[in-house]
N, C-alpha and C positions, 0 to 999 in steps of 0.2 A: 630923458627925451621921450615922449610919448610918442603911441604907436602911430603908427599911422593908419586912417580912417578908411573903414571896408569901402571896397568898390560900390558906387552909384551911391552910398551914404554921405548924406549932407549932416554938418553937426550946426546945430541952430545959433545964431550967436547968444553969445552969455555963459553958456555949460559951459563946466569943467571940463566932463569927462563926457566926449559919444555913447551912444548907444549901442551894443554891440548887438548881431543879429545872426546865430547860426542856423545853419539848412542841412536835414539828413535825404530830404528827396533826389533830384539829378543830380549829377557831376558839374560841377563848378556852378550850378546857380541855386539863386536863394530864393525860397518862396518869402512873399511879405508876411508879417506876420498880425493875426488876427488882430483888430482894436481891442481894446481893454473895454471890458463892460459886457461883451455879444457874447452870447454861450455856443456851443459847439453845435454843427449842421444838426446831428444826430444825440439824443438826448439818451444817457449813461446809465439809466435807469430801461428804458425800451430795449436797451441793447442787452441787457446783464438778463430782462425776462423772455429775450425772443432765445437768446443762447439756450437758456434752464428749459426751453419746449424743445429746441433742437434736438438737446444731450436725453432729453426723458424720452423721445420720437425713437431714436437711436438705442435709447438702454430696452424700451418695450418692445420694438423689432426682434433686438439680437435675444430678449427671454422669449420671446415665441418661437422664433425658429432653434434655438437650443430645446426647448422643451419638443417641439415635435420633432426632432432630432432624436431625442433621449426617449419618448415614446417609440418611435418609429423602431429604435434599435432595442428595446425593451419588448416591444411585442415581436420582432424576427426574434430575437435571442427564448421568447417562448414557446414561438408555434416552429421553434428549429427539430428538435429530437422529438415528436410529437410521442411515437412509441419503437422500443425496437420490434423492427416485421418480424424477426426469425424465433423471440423468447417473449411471448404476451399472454395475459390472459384477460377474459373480456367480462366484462362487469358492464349487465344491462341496468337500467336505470330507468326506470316509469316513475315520473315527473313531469310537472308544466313544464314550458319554457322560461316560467319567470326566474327559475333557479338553474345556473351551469353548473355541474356536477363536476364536469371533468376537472375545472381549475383546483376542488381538492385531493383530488388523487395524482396530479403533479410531482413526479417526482417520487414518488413511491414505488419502492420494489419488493417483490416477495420472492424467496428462495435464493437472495444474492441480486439476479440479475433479469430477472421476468418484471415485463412491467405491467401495467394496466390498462386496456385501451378502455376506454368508457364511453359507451352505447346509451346514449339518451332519448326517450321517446313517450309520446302516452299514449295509454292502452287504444285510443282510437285511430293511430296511427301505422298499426306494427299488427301482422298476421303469424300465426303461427301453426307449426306441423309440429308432430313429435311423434317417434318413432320408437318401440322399444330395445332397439338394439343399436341405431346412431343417435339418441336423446331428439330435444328439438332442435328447430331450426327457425328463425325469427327471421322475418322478411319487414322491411321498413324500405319508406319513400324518404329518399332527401334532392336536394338542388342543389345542382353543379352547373353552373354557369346557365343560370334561370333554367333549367329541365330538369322536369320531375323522373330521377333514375332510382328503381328497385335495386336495393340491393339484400343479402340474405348472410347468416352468420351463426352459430349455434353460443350462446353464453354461459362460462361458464361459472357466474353468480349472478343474481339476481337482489335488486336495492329497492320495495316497493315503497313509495312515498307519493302514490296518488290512489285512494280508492276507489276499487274496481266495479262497482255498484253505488250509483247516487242516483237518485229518481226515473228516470227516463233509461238511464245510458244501463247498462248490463256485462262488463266484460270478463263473467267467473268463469269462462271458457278457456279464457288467454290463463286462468289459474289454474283447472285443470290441466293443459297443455305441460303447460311448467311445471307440473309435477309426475305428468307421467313418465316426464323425462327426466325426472330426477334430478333439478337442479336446483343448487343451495339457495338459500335466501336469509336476505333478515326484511321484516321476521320470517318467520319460517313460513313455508304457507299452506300449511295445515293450520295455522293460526288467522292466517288473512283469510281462508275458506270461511271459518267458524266464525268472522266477524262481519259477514255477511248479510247477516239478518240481527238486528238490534234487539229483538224479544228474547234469540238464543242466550246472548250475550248478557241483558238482563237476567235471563235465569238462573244463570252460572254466578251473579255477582247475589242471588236470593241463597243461590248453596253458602256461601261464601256468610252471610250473611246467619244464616243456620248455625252455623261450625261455630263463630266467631261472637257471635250473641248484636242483639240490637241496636245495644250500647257502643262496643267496641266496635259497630261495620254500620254507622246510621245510614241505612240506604232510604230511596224516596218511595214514598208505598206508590205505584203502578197495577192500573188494568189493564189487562192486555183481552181483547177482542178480535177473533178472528177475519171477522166481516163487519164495516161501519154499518151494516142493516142493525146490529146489535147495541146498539150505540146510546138509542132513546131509553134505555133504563137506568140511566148513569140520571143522579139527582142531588150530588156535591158541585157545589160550585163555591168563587170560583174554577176555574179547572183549565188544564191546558191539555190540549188533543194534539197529537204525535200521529201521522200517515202516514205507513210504510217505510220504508228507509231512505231515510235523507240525512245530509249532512249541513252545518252550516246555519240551524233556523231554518231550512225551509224543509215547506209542509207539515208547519207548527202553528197553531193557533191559539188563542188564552179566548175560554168560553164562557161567559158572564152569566148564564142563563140557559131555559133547557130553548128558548126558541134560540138561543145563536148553535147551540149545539145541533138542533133539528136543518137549521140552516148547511154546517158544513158536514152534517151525515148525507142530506142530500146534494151536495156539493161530491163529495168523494163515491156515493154510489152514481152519480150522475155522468162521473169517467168514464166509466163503461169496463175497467180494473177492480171493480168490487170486490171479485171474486179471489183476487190475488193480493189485496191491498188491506192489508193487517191494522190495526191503529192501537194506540195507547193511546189512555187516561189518565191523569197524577193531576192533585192539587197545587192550584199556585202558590206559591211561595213568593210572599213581598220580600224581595233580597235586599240586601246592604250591601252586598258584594257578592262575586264567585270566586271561586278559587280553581287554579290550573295544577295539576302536580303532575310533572316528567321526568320519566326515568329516562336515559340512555344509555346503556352499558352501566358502569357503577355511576356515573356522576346523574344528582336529583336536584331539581328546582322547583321553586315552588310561586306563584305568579297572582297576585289579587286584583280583578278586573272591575271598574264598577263606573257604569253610567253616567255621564253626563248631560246627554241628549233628555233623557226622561223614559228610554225606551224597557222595554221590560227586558227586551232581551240585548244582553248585556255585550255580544260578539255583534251587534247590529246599531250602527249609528257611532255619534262620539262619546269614547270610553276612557279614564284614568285606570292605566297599567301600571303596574311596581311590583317587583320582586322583590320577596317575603321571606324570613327566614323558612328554611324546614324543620319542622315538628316535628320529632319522633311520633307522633302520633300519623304525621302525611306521609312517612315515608313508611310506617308499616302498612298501610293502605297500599300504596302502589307496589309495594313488595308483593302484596297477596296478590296483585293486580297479574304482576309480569309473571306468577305460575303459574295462569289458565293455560288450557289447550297448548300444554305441552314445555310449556316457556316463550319467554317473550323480549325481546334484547331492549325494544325500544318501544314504549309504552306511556300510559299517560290515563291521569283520573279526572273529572272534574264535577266542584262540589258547589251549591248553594248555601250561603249563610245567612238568615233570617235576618232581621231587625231585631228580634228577639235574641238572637247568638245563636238561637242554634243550629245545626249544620248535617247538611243533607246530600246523602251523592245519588247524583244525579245520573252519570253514565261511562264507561269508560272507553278509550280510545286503545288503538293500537299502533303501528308504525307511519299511516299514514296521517298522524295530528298535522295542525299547523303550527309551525315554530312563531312564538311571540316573544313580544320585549325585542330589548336592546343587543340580546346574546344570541341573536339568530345565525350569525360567523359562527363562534363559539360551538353551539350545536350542532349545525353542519360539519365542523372540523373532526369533532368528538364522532357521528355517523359517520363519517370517512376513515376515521381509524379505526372503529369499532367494526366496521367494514372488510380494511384492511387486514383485521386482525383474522377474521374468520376464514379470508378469503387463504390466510396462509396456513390453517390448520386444515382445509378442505382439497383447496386446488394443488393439485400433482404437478413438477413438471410433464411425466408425461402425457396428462392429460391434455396438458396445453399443445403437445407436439403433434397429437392425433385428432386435435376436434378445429385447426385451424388449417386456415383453406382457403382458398374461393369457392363456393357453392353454385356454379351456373346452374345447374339440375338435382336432382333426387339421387340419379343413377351416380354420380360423383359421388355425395352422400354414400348412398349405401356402399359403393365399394372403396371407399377410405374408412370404412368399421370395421371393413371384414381385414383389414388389414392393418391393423392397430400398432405396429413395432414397425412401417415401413419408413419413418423420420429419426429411428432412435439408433444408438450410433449401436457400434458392432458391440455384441454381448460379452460377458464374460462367460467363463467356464462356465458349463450348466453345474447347477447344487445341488445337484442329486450326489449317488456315493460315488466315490472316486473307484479308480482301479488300484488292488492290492498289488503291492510292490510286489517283483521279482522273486520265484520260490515262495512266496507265503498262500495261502488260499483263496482262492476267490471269495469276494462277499457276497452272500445271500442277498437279493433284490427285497424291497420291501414288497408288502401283498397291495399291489391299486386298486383291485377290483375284487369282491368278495363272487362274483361270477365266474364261472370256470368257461376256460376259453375266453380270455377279456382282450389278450395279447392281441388278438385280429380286431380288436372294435377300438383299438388307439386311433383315433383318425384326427382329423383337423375339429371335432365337435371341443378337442379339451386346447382352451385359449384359452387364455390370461383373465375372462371373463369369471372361469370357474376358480378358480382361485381366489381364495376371504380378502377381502379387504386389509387387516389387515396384518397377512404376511406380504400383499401388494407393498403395503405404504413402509414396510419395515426391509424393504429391498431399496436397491441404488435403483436408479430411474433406465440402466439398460440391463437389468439383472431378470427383467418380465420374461424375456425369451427361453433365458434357464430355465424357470419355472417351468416353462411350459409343456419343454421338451424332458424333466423329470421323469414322465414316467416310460416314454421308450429309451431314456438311456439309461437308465435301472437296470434292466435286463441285457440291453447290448453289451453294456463296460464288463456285467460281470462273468457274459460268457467268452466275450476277446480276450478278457486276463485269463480266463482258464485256458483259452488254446494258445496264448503266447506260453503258459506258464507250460503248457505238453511240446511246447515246441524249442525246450529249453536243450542244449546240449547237454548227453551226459555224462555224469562223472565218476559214479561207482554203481554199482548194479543193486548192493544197498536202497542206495538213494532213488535211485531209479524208481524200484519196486516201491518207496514208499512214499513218493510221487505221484504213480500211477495211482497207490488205492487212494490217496487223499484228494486227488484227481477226478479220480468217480463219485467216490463217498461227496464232495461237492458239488459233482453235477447234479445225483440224484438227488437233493437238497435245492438244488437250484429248481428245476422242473418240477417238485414239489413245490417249492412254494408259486411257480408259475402258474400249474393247471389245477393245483391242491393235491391232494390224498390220494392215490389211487388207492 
């Protein structure tokens, strides 16, 4: 029996079998169903590409806000611990602003648990006092909530990597300062003083040149002229003229001729600096290339610069860089380089090489070169260890416990010098002699002063200041107090043990008597070696 035929379905005559028609929309009724042949309202292709902008709309939303999520909690999670307040020490930094310093000293600590705060500024920035008995004191302007606030701090390393003299600007002042006050540096800056003037620096590389012969140190033959009035008897061309100290190519000129040379001799007397304004003379050299060689700490590179542009000078315009093997031949060069004036941590040579091959140096640099190439991370990282590394052979903790502070005034200053052990924790025993046990003799004080009557001039003059270096550095960091007080309890311990030692009960009459004379015979020993001889 066949079923029987859906509601409202009519079956046509003739068919076997209805058509049957199911419905998943409402409850009990059937939608009709579409003719055969018409395609769908909505076309299955528009649908499937508006989906894939939807889901991409949606994927590139949630990677933005994930990524500034994951930024956001990346930089709170850096600038969280900046430095601890109570264990730091302070490393200034004279540098542009185009390089942050502090991101590599992140994380770095010396002595265990002292970390680094790091002070960045350039020399036109930052004023300085120095003192010989509190060091200096460095004052710099920063913004805090757009106002320009002073604030003041005394450093105790110093990172120079901007030079302190280039044409106009002059600040070997802010170098003196930092040296009167004795504070470390790389390089050293008895070294940055001496590279102040480019002709010094030249002459030292003609000793060099001396010592080492022609061959082995090809330097560039140079005049040096103290006043461009001097200038019109030069008649090699042609020739490149150097005025005064500059960096970078400038106040460099290449002179074809003696009227262009008459041109920029009355060019540079026309300043109205004549009188101060020094120049060199050296022949041009048609280059093929230059070459860079930097030492920093042990690690050496070496870097071939050459033109593109057309221009002659090779750090000016567009240039093909590439890093070179090192030569034992470049690296004994900069070796010679980093003994000048005294030593040099980080340093740097740079040479011209003909068309011809052959090769001529030109000048050398000191700590403030420009880092080039692709390994300028690399180099910075290497300075910040190399950095670090000196910073933990030099700096004390308890240096660091008595030179930090806040500085509102001077008068602060001076009176946290004079009081240099008032952060450090309670001393130990002082190291002077101990007191002799119970019954045995007292011990003879050592002789402090070769002056008789000294005993009344112990006063507050003998700190921690008079004491070498280093039995300072070969003591624990609250062991200074002992020291200091050494030489009034020298005499105190030895005469309290002789009067406990008189003050002993007695026990045979013996003993007694030869107590008392060992008793004396020790006093008078003692007072001898106090007042001397009588």
């Amino acid at each position: 029996m066949p079923p029987p035929p859906a509601p409202g379905a009519t079956a046509p005559p003739g068919t076997a079998a209805p058509e049957l028609s199911l419905s998943f929309g409402g409850a009990g009724k059937a939608a009709p169903a579409p003719p055969r042949g018409v395609s769908a309202p909505t076309s299955p292709a528009k649908s499937r590409e508006s989906l894939l902008q939807r889901v991409q709309s949606l994927t590139g939303a949630a990677r933005d806000q994930g990524a500034s999520i994951l930024g956001a909690a990346v930089q709170s999670a850096t600038r969280a611990p900046a430095f601890n307040k109570d264990k730091y020490f302070t490393l200034l930094v004279l540098d542009d602003q185009n390089t942050d310093w502090s991101k590599y000293f992140r994380g770095k600590r010396l002595h265990g648990d002292f970390d680094i705060r790091v002070e960045q500024a350039e020399f036109r920035d930052i004023s300085l006092t120095s003192s010989a008995e509190t060091g200096p004191v460095v004052s710099m302007a920063v913004y805090r909530g757009g106002t320009r606030v002073a604030r003041s701090f005394r450093p105790d390393f110093v990172l120079i990597r901007q030079p302190p003299r280039d044409g106009s600007n002059d600040f070997r002042s802010t170098i003196l300062g930092l040296k009167y006050g004795g504070v470390p540096s790389i390089n050293s800056l008895h070294s940055i003083y001496q590279f102040q003037d480019k002709p010094w620096v030249f002459a030292h590389l003609l000793q060099l040149q001396r010592r080492l012969g022609r061959d082995a140190f090809p330097l560039i033959e140079q005049t040096f002229f103290p006043s461009p009035r001097d200038l019109f008897s030069w008649s090699k061309f042609p020739c490149v003229l150097k005025a005064g100290h500059c960096h970078g190519g400038v106040a460099t000129a290449r002179l074809e001729n003696q009227s262009a040379l008459q041109d920029a001799a009355g060019l540079v007397t026309g300043s109205g600096n004549d009188s101060h304004c020094y120049c060199t003379l050296e022949p041009y050299i048609d280059a093929k290339f230059d070459v860079h060689i930097q030492k920093i700490g042990n690690n050496y590179k070496a870097f071939m610069r050459k033109s593109i542009s057309g221009n002659w000078k090779t750090n000016q315009g567009s240039a093909m860089l590439e890093q070179i093997t090192l030569t034992e031949k470049y690296k004994s060069w900069v070796d010679e380089i980093s003994e000048l004036f005294g030593g040099m941590e980080v340093c740097g040579i740079s040479v011209v090489v003909a068309k011809d091959g052959r090769e001529h140096i030109i000048s050398a640099c000191d700590s403030t070169f420009a880092l080039i190439g692709d390994s300028q991370e690399e180099d910075r990282r290497q300075i910040a260890d190399l950095v670090s590394s000196r910073m933990q052979n030099v700096c004390r903790p308890g240096m660091a416990q008595t030179s930090h502070g806040k500085l509102p005034s001077r008068s602060s200053v001076s009176s946290r010098a004079e009081s240099p052990t008032d952060d450090m924790s309670t001393p130990p025993a002082p190291a002077g002699p101990r007191p002799a046990p119970m019954g045995g003799p007292p011990p003879i004080p050592e002789r402090t002063s070769p002056a008789v009557g000294s005993i009344g001039r112990l006063s507050s003059r003998s700190s921690i200041s008079e004491v070498p270096e280093e039995s300072i550095t070969a003591l624990p960091s609250g062991a200074a107090t002992g020291v200091r007080r050494d030489s009034q309890t020298s005499q105190a311990s030895s005469i309290s043990s002789a009067s406990r030692t008189s003050q002993r009960p007695p026990q045979t009459q013996t003993s007694v008597v030869e107590d008392a004379e060992d008793t004396m015979k020790n006093l008078r020993k003692t007072f001898a070696g106090i007042f001397g001889d009588m």
